[in-house]
C-alpha positions as CSV (number, residue, x, y, z in Angstrom):
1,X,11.3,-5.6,-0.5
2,X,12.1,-4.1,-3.8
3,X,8.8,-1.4,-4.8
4,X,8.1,-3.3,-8.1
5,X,7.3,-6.2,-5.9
6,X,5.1,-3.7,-3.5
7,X,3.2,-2.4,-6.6
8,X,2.5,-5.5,-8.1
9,X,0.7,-7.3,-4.6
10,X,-1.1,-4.0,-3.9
11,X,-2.3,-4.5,-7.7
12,X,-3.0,-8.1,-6.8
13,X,-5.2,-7.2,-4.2
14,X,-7.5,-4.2,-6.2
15,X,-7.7,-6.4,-8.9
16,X,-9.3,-8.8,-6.1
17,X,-11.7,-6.3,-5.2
18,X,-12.6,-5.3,-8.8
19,X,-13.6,-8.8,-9.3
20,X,-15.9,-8.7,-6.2
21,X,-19.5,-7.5,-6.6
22,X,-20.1,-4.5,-7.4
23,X,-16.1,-4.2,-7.7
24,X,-16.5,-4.0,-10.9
25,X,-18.5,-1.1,-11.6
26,X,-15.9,1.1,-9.1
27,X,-13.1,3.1,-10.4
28,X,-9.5,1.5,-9.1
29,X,-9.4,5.0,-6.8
30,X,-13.1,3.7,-5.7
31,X,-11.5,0.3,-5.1
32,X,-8.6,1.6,-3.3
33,X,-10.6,3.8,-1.1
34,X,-12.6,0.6,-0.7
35,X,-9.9,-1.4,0.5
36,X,-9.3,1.0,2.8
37,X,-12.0,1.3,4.8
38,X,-12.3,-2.7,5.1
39,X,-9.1,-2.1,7.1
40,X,-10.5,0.4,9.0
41,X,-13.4,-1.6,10.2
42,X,-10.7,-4.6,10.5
43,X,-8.7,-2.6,12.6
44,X,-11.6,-1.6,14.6
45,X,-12.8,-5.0,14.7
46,X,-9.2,-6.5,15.6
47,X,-8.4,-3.2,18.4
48,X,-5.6,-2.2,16.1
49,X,-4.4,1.3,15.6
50,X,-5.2,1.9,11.8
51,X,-3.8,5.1,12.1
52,X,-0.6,4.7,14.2
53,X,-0.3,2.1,11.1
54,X,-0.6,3.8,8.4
55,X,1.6,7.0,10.3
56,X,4.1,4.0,10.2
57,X,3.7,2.9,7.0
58,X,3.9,6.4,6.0
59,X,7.2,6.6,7.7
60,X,8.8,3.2,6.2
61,X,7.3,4.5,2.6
62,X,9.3,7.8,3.1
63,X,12.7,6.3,4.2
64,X,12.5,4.1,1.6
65,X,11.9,6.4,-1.5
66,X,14.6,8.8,-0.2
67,X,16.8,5.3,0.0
68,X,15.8,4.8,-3.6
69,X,16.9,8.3,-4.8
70,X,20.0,7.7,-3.9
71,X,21.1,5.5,-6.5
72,X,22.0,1.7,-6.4
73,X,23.0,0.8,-2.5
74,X,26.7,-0.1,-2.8
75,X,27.7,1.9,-6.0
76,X,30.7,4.5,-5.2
77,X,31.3,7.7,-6.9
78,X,34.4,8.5,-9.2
């Protein structure tokens, strides 16, 4: 998944939360951190590992931003 489309569905969903009471008052850093603790507490809820997640996430993030420095996937140099 290309990271424009990443950035624009984690945008859909703090726009979602700054329409949601009280969202609106928060600053989109207060949002995000909002966000994230809901998924704590789902994770806890749920019995997943929020943290081996986001170490994970962390981890795909990272492999694909040094993937994207790189230059276009397929291009060969003169």
């Amino acid at each position: 998944m290309a990271s424009d489309e990443r950035v624009a569905r984690a945008e859909e969903v703090l726009r979602v939360y700054g329409l949601s009471e009280g969202g609106w008052r928060r600053t989109p850093s207060g949002n995000l951190r909002e966000v994230l603790r809901d998924l704590m507490q789902w994770c806890d809820a749920t019995q997943h590992g929020f943290e081996r997640a986001l170490a994970a996430a962390r981890a795909e993030h990272q492999a694909e931003s040094a993937g994207d420095s790189e230059g276009p996937r397929g291009a060969g140099t003169a």
